[in-house]
N, C-alpha and C positions, 0 to 999 in steps of 0.2 A: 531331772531324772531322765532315764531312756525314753520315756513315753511325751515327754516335751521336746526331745531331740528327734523323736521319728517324725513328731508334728509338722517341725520345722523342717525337717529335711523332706514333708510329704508338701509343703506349704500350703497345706488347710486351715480353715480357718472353723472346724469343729471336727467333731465327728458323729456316726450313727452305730448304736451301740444295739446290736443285735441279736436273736440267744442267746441271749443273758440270762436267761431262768436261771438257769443254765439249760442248755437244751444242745445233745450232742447227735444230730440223727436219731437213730432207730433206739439207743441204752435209756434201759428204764434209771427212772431215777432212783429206786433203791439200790441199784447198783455202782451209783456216782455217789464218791466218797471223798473227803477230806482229809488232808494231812497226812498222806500216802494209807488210808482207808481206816484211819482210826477213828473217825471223826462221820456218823450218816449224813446223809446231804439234806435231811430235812432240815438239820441244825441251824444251817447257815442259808437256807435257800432265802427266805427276804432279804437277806443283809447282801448276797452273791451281787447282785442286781445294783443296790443299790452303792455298794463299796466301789466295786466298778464307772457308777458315774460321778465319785466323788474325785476318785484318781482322777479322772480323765479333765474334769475339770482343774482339778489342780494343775494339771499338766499344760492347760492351756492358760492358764493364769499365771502360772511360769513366761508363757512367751508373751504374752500380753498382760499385765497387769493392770489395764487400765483398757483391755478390751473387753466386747459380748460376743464369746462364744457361743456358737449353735452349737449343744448337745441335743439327741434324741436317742430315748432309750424304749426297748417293748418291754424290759418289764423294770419294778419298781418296789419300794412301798412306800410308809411314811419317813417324809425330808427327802426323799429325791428330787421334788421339785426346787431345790435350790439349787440345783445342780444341772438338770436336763426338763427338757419336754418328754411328754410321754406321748407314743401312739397306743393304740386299743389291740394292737397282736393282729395277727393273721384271721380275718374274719373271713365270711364268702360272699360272694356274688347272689343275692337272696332277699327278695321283701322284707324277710323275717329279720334281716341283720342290718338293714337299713333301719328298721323300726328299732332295734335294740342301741344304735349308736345313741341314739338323744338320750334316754337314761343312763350309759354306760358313762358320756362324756359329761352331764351334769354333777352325776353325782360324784368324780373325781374332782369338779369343780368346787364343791361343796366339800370339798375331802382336801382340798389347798393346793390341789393338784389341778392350776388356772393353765399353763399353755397342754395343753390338749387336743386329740382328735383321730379319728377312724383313718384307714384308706378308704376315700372316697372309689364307691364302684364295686368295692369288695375285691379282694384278694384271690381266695381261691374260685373255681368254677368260671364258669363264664358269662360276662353280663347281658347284656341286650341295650338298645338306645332308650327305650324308658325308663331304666330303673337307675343307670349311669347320669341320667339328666336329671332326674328327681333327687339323687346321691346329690350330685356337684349341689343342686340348690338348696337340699338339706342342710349340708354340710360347710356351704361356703363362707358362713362368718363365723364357723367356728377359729377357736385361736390358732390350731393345727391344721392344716387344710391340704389334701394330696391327695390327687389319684394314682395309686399302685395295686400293680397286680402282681401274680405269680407268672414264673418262667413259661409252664405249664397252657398257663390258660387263654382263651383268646387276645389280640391286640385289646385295648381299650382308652387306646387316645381319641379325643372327643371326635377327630374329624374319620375317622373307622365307619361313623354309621349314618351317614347323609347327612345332607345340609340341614335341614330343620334341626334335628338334635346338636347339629354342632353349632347354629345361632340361638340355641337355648340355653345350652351348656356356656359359650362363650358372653353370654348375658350375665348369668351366674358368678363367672369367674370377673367378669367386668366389675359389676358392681360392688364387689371384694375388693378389688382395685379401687376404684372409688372411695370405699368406707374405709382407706387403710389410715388414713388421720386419725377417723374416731377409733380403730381398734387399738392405736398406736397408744393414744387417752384412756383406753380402757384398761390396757397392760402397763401403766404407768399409775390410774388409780389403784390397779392391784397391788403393787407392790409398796403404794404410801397405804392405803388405809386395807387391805385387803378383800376386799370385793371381788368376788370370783366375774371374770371375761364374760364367760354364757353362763347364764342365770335361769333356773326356774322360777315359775311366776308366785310359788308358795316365798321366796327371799324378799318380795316385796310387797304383795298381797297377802292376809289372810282371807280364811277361809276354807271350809272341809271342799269345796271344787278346784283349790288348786293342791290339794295335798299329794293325789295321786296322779296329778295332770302330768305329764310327761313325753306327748307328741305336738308339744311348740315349747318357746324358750327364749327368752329375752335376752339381747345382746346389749351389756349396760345394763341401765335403767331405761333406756328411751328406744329401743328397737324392739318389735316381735317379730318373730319369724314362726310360721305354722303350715310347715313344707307338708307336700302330698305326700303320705308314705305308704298308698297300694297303688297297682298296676291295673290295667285296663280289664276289666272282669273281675276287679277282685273286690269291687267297694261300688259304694254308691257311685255314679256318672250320670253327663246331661250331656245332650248335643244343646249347642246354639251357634244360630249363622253355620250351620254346615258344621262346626269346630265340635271334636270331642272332649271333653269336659271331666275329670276328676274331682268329686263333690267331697270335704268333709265338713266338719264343727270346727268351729274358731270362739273359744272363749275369751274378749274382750273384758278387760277388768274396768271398775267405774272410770268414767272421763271420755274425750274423744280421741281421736286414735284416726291417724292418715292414713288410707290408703296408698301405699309407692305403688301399688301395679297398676293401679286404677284412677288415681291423680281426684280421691274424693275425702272427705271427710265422715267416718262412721262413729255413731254413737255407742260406746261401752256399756260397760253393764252387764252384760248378756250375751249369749251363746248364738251367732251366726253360721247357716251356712255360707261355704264359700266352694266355687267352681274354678277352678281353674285347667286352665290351656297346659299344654306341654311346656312351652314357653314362658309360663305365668308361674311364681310363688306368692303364696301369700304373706304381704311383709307390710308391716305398721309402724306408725311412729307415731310416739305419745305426746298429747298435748303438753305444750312444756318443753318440749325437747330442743336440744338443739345438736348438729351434728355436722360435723367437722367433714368435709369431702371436699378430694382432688378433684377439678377439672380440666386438669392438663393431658399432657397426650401419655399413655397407657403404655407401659415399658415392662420387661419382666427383668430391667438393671435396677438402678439406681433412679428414682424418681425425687425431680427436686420439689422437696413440702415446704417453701417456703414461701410461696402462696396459696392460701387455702377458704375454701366458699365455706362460710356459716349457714349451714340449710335448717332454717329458722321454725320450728311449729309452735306458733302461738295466737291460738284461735281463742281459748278466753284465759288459758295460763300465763302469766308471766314465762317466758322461754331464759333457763338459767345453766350455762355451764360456766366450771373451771379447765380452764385449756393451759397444759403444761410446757413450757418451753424449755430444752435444754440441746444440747446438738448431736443430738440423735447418732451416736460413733461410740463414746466414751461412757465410763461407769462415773465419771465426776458429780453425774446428779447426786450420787450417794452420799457427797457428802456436802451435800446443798448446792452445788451450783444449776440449780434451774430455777426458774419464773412463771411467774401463773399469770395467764387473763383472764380474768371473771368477766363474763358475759352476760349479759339481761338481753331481753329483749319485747317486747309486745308491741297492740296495736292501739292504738287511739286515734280515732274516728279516720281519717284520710292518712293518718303518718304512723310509720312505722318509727318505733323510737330503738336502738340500740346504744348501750353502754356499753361500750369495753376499758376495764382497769388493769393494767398491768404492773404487778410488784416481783419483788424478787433478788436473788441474786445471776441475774443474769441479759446480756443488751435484748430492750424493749423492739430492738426494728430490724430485728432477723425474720418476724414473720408478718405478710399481711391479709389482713382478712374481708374478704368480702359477703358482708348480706345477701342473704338468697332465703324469698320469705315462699311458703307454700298456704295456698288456698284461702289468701283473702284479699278478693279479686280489689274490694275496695279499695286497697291503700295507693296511693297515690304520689307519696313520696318520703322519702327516710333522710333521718336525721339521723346520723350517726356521733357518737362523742366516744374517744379516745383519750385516754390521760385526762380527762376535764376540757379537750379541746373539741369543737362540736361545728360541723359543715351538715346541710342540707343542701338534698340533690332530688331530681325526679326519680322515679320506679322507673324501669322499662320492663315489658314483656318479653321474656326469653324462652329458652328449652332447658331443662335437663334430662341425662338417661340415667334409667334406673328398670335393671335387668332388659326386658327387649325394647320398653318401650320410652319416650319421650312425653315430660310432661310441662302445660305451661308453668313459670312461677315468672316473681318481678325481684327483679336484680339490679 
């Protein structure tokens, strides 16, 4: 159709589909009508939105029948999500709308509406360096991730507001980078078994404390994230070492739970304060977990995931993923052609033991993985086994980064 020949003649490879309420300027919408005005516009306003991103996809399935098009659409309703991402609309530059994204973006997740997510920084009005830096970290594993503004309102590219903000911010944005395997895992378990990306902690705990919990959020099963979301004067704070400090609650659900800002091991259960720095969010990983992160060099092209660090947490759980292989270009997984590697892992006394099995329809040595165990200083050396084939090697003591800072593990 026309809309697949402007594609090609535009050579994109999606599009951004924008007032689509419809939304024409300044006309109210009881005066926007249908079928040359026979027809009110309340009629069709969910369907407007979302007929529009069904074209648009067709249109590029036309040129690509065997590509993934980037759609993103602001408005929607139910089954858009096969079709496009959604963002959260024109929000502002406001504590108050910073606190609003975590509920707005869960519960779209919960609504099957899994690639998602705000303008980080807010849209209208204009931000400041704290609330733009607490934004990017709030927001930075969600599935949808961008700082935009309005024509309007001040710059708000990260380096606008001094260096501290902009190695906070690029912390933020770093470690995004990093975790893009495991979000890559996470957008691939969604669409086999349906498991929303960012999760509230009521999808996997019960409990009337997490029913209304809604300012932290689990990324998967195995990440929390519980960002600062007030501003200096507006919430509890602590200086330490000279450094100011933004205090909330962190509700840890039973089990232990990593530390990534703090390179420690905290015990669950129970409701922690926690302080953090400008530079600092508060992020955890569950005992058990295991988690798929780039350590090569940091690109905003084309990054090659064909080697990839297994960042192991297994302090008394068994640490268990399934990691999906296919080649990351093509829709062919859909019709099976991809591969799984199950994952174990634990500790036993001095040795780290890891299993990896790989089945499938698809070549086992396209990707390779390396162990990378956090906080137990004991082990001493890993036995690794592959297909049933099994080498032992010493540990060594390394570094990884994760947000500003640098922590030890053995690799």
């Amino acid at each position: 159709g026309w809309l697949a020949g402007f594609l090609r003649a535009s050579a994109v490879d999606g599009a951004w589909l924008d007032m689509n309420d419809p939304a024409t300027g300044y006309s109210r919408t009881q005066e926007m009508r249908f079928q040359h005005g026979a027809i009110p516009h309340d009629r069709y306003h969910n369907q407007y939105a979302h007929y529009m991103a069904m074209a648009s996809r067709q249109a590029c399935d036309q040129l690509d029948p065997n590509g993934r098009p980037f759609l993103l659409t602001r408005s929607a309703c139910a089954g858009t999500q096969r079709y496009s991402a959604v963002w959260t609309g024109d929000n502002a530059s406001t504590w108050k709308h910073l606190r609003m994204a975590l509920p707005c973006s869960l519960n779209l997740s919960l609504s099957g509406v899994a690639f998602n997510g705000p303008d980080a920084g807010g849209f209208m009005d204009d931000t400041n360096a704290e609330l733009l830096t607490r934004w990017h970290q709030a927001c930075g594993l969600f599935p949808f991730f961008r700082n935009h503004s309005a024509k309007h309102s001040r710059f708000q590219e990260p380096w606008q507001f001094g260096p501290g903000p902009l190695a906070a911010i690029r912390g933020a944005i770093r470690t995004r980078y990093r975790l893009l395997p495991y979000l890559y895992q996470c957008f691939f378990a969604h669409w086999r078994e349906g498991d929303p990306i960012i999760r509230p902690l009521l999808y996997h705990y019960a409990g009337p404390e997490y029913v209304h919990l809604d300012d932290q959020y689990l990324v998967g099963d195995a990440l929390l994230v519980a960002p600062i979301l007030h501003g200096e004067g507006q919430g509890p704070e602590i200086v330490r070492n000279g450094v100011k400090m933004q205090e909330r609650s962190v509700l840890l659900p039973p089990g232990w739970w990593f530390d990534l800002n703090r390179g420690e091991w905290v015990e669950g259960g129970r409701v922690i304060p926690y302080a953090a720095a400008l530079d600092e969010l508060p992020l955890f990983a569950r005992d058990g977990a295991v988690l798929p992160y780039y350590a090569g060099p940091l690109r905003n092209s084309f990054m090659d995931l064909s080697a990839i660090e297994l960042h192991l947490f297994c302090r008394e759980r068994l640490a268990q993923f399934s990691y999906f292989l296919d080649d990351r270009e093509t829709r062919r997984y859909a019709t099976g052609a991809y591969g799984i590697a199950r994952i174990a892992a634990e500790i036993q006394g001095e040795r780290l033991r890891v299993v990896i099995a790989e089945s499938g329809d698809y070549p086992t040595n396209t990707v390779s993985f390396t162990p990378v165990v956090y906080g137990c200083p004991e082990a001493r050396e890993l036995e690794l086994t592959v297909n049933g084939r099994a080498t032992i090697r010493p540990l060594h003591a390394e570094q990884r980064e994760w947000l500003c800072r640098k922590w030890a593990v053995l690799a």
